[in-house]
N, CA, C and O atoms as CSV, one atom per row, in Angstrom:
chain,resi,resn,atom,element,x,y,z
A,1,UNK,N,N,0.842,-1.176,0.000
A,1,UNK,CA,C,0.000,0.000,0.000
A,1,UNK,C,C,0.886,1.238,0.000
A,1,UNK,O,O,1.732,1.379,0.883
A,2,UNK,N,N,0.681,2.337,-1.178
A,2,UNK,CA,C,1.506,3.186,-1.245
A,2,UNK,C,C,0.645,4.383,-0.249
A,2,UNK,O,O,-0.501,4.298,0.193
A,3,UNK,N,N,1.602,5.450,-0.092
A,3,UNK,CA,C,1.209,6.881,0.867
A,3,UNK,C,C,1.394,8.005,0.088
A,3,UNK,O,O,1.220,9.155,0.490
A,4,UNK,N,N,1.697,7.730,-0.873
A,4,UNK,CA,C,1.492,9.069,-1.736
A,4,UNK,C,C,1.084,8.701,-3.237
A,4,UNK,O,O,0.860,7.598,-3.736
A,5,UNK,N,N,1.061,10.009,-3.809
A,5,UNK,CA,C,0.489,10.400,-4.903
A,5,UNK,C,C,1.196,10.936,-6.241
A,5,UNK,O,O,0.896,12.103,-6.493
A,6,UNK,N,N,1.664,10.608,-6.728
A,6,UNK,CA,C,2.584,11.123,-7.775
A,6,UNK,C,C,1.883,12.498,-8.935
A,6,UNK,O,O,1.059,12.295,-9.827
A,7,UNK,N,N,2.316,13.433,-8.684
A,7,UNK,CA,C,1.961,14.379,-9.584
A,7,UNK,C,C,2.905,15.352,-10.245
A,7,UNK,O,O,4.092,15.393,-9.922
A,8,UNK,N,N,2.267,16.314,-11.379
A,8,UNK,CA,C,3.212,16.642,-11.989
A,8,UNK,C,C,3.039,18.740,-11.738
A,8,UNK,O,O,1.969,19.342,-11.648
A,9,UNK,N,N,4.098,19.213,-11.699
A,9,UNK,CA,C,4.307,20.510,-11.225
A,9,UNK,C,C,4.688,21.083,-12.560
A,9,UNK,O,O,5.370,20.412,-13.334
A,10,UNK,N,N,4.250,22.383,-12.888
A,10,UNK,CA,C,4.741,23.513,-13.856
A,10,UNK,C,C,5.520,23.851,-13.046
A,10,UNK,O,O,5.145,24.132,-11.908
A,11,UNK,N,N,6.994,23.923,-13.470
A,11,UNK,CA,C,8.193,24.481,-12.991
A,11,UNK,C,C,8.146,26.179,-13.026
A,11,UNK,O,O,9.035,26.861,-12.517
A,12,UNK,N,N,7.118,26.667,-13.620
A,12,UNK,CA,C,6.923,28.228,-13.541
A,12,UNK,C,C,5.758,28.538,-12.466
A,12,UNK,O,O,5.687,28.992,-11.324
A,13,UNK,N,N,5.188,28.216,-13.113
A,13,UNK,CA,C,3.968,28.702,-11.812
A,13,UNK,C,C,3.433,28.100,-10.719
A,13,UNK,O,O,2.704,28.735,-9.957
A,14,UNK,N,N,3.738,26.796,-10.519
A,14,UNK,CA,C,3.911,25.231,-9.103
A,14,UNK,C,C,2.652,25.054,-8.870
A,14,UNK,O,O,2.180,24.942,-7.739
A,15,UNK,N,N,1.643,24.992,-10.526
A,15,UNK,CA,C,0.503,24.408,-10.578
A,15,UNK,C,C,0.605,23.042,-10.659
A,15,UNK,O,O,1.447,22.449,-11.334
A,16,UNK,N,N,-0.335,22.482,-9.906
A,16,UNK,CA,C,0.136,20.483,-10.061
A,16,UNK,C,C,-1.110,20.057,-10.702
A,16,UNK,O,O,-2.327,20.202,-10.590
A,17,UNK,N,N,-0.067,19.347,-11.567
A,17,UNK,CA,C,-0.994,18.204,-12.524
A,17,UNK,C,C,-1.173,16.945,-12.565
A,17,UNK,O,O,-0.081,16.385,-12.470
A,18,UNK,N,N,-2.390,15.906,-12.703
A,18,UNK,CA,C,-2.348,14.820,-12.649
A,18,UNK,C,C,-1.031,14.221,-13.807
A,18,UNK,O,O,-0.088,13.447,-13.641
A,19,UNK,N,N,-1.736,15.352,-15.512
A,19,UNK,CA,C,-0.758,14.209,-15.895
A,19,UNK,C,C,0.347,15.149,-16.363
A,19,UNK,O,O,0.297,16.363,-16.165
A,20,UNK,N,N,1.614,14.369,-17.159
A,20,UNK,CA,C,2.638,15.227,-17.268
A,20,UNK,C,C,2.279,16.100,-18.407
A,20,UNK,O,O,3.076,17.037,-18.436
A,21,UNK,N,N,1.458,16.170,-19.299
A,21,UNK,CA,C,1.418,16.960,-20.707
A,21,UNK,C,C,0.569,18.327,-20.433
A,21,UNK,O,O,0.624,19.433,-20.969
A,22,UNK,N,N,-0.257,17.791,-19.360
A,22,UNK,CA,C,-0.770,19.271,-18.972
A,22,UNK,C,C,0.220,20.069,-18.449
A,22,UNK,O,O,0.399,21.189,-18.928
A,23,UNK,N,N,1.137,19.513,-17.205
A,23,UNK,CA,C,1.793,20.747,-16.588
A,23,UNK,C,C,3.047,20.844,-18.128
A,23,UNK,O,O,3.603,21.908,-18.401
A,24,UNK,N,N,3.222,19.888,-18.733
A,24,UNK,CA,C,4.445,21.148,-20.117
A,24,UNK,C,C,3.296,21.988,-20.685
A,24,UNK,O,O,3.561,23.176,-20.870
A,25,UNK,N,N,2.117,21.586,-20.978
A,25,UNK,CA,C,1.406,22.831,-22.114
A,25,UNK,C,C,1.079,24.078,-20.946
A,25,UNK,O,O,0.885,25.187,-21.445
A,26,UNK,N,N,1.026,24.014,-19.904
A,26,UNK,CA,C,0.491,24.808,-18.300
A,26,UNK,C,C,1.229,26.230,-18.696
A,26,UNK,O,O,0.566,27.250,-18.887
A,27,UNK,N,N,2.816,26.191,-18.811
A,27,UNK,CA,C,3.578,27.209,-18.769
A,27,UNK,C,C,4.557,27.121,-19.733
A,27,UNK,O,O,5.511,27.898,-19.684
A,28,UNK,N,N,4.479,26.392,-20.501
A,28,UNK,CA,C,5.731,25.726,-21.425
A,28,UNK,C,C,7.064,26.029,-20.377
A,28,UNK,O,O,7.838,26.879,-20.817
A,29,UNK,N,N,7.298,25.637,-19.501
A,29,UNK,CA,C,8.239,25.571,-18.657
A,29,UNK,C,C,8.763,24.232,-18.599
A,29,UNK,O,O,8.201,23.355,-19.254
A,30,UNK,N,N,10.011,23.903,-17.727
A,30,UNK,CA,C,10.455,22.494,-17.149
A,30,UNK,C,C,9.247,22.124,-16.403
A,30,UNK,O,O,8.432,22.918,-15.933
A,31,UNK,N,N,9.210,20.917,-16.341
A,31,UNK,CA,C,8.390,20.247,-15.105
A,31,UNK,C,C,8.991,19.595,-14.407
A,31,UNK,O,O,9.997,18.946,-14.692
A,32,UNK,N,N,8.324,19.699,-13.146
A,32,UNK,CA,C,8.485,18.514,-11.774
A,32,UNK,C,C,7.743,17.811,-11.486
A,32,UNK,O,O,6.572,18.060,-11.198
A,33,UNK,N,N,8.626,16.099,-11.519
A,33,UNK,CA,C,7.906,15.400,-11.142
A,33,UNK,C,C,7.919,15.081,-9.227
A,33,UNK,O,O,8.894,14.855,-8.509
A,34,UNK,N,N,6.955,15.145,-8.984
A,34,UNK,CA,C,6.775,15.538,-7.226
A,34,UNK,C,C,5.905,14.540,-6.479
A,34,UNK,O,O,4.894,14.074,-7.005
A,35,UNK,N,N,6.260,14.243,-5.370
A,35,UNK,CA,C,5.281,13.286,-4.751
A,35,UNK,C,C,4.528,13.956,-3.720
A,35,UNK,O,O,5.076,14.851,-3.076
A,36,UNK,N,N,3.120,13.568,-3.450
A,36,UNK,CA,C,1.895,14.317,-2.832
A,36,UNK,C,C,1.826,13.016,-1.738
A,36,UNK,O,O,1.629,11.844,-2.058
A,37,UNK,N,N,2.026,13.502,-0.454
A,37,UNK,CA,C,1.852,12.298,0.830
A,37,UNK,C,C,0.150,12.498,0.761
A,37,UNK,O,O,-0.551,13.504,0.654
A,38,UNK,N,N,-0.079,11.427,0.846
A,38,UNK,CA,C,-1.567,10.866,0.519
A,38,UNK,C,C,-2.280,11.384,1.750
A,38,UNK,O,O,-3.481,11.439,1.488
A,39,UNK,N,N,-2.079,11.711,2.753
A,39,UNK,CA,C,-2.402,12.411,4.258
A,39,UNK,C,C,-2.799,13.700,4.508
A,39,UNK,O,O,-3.910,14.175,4.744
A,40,UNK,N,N,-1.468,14.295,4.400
A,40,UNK,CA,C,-1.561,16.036,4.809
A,40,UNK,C,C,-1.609,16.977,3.288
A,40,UNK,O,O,-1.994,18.126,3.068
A,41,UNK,N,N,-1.119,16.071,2.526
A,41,UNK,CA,C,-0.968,16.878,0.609
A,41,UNK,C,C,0.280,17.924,0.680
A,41,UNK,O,O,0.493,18.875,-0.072
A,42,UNK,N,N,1.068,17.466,1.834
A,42,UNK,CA,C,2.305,17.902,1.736
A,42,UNK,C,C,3.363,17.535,0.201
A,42,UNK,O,O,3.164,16.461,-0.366
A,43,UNK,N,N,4.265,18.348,-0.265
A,43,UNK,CA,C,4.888,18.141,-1.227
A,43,UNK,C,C,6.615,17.378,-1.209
A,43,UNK,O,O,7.453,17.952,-0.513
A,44,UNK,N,N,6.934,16.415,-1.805
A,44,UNK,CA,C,8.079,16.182,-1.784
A,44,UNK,C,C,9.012,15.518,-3.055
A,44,UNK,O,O,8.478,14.643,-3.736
A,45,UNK,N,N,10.196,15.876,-3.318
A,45,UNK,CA,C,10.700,15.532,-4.239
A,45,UNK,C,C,11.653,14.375,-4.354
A,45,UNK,O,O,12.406,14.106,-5.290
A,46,UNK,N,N,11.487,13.805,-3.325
A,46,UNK,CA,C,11.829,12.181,-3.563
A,46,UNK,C,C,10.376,11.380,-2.772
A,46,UNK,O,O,9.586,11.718,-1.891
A,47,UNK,N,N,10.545,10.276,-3.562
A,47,UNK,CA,C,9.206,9.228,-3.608
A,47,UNK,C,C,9.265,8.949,-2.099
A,47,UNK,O,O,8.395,9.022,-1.231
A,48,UNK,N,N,10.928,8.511,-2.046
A,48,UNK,CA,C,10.516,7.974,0.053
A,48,UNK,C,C,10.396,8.884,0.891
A,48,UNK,O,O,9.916,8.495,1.956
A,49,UNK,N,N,10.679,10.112,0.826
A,49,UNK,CA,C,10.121,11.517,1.719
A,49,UNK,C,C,8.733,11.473,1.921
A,49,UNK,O,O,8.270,11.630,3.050
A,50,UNK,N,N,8.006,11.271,0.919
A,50,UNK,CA,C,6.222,10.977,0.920
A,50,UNK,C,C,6.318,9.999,1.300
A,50,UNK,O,O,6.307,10.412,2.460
A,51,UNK,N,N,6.420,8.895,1.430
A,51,UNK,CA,C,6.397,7.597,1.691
A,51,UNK,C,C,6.762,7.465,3.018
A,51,UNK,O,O,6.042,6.657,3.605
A,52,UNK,N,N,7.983,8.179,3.988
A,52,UNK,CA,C,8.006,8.080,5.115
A,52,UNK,C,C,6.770,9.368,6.099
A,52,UNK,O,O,6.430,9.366,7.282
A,53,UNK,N,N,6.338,10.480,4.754
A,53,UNK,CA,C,5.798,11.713,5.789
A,53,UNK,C,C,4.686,11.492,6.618
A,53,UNK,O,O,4.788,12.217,7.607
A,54,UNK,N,N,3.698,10.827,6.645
A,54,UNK,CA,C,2.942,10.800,7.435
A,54,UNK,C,C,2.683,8.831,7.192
A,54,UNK,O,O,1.881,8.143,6.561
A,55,UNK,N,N,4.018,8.524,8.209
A,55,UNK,CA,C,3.714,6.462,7.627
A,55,UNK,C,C,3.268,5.950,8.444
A,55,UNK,O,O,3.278,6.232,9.642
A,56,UNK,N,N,2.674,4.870,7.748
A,56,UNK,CA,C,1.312,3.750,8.672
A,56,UNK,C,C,2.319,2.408,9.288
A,56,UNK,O,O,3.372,1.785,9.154
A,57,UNK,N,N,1.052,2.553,10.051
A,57,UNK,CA,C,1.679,1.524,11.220
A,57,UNK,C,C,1.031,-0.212,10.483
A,57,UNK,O,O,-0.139,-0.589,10.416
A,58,UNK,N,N,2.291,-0.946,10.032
A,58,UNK,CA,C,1.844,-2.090,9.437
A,58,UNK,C,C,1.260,-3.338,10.383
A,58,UNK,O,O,0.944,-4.415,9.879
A,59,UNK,N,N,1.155,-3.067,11.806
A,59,UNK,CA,C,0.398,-3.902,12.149
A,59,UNK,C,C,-1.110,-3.883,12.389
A,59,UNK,O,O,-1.904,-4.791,12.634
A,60,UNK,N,N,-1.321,-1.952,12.176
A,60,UNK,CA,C,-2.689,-1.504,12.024
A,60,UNK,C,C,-3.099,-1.015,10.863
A,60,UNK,O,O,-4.287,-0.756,10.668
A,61,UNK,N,N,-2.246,-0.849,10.041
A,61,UNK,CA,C,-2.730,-0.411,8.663
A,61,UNK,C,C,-3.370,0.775,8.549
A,61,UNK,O,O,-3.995,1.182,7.570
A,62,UNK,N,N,-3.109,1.564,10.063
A,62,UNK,CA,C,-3.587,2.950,10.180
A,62,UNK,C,C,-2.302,3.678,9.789
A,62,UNK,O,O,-1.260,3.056,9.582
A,63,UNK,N,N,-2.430,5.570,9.651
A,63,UNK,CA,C,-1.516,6.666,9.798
A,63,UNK,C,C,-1.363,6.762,11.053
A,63,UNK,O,O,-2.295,7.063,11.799
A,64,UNK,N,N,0.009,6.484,11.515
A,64,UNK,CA,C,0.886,6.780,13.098
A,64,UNK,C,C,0.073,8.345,13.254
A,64,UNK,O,O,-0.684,8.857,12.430
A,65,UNK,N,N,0.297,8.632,13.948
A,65,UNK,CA,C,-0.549,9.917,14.791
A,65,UNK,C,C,0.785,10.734,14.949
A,65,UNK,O,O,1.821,10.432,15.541
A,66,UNK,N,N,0.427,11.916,14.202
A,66,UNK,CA,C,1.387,13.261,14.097
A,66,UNK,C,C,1.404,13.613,16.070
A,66,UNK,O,O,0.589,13.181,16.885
A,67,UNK,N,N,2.760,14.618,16.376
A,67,UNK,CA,C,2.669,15.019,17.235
A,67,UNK,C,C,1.379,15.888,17.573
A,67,UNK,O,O,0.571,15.661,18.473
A,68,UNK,N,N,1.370,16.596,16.950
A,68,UNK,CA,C,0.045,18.104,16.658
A,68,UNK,C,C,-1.094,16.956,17.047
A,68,UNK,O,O,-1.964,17.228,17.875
A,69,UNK,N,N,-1.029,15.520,16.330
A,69,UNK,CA,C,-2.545,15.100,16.746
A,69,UNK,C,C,-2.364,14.360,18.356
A,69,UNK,O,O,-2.947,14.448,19.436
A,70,UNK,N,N,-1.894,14.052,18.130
A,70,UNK,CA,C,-1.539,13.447,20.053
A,70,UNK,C,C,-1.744,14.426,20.992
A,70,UNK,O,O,-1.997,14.119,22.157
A,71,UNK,N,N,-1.650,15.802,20.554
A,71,UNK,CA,C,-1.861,16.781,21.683
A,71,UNK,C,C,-3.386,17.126,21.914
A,71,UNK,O,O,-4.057,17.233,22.941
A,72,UNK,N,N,-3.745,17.291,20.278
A,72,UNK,CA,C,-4.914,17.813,20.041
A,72,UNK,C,C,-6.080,17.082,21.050
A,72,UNK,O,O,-7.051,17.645,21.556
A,73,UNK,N,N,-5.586,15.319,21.214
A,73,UNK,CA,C,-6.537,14.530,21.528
A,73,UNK,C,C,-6.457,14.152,23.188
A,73,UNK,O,O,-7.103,13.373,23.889
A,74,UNK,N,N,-5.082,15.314,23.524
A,74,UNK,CA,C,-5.170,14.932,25.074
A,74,UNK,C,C,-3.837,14.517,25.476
A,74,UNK,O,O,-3.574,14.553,26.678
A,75,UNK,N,N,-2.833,14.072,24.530
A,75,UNK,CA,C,-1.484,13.203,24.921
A,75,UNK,C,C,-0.445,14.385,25.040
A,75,UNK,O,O,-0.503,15.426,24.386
A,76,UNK,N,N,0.591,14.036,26.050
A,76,UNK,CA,C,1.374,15.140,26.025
A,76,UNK,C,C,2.372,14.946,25.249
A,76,UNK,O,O,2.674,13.792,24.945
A,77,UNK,N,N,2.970,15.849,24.848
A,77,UNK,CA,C,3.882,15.685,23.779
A,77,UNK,C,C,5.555,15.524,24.521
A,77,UNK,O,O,6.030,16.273,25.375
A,78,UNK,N,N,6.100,14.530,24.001
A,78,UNK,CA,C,7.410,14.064,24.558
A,78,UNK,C,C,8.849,14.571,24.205
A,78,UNK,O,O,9.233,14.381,23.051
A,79,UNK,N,N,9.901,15.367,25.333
A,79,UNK,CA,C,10.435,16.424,25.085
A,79,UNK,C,C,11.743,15.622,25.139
A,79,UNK,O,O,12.001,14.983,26.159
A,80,UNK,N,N,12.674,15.624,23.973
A,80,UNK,CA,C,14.186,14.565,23.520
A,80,UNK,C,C,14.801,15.673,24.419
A,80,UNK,O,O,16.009,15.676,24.654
């Protein structure tokens, strides 16, 4: 099960496109190809950056719980 989303960026204006021919006709610019974490729709430019940004717990097959949400729900947040 993947965690992100592969999409494509106009290198001029960092409109994202599903596919790659829209973002070259978008701006006739370079494009980026960019990965979208399937979670928050945070942006990243390597596949395992999305893939680790918001990662599931394989014995629950849930999304691990961000710090921000552990607080939100009552847990205190743990100080390294």
């Amino acid at each position: 099960m993947t965690n992100h989303k592969v999409k494509f960026q106009c290198g001029e204006c960092g409109e994202l496109h599903t596919f790659e021919d829209d973002a070259h006709e978008c701006c006739r610019p370079e494009v980026l190809e960019v990965y979208v974490c399937g979670r928050c729709q945070s942006l990243h430019l390597e596949e395992a950056e999305a893939e680790k940004c918001c990662e599931v717990d394989p014995s629950l097959g849930l999304p691990l719980a961000t710090p921000q949400e552990l607080e939100a729900a009552g847990q205190e947040r743990m100080f390294i």
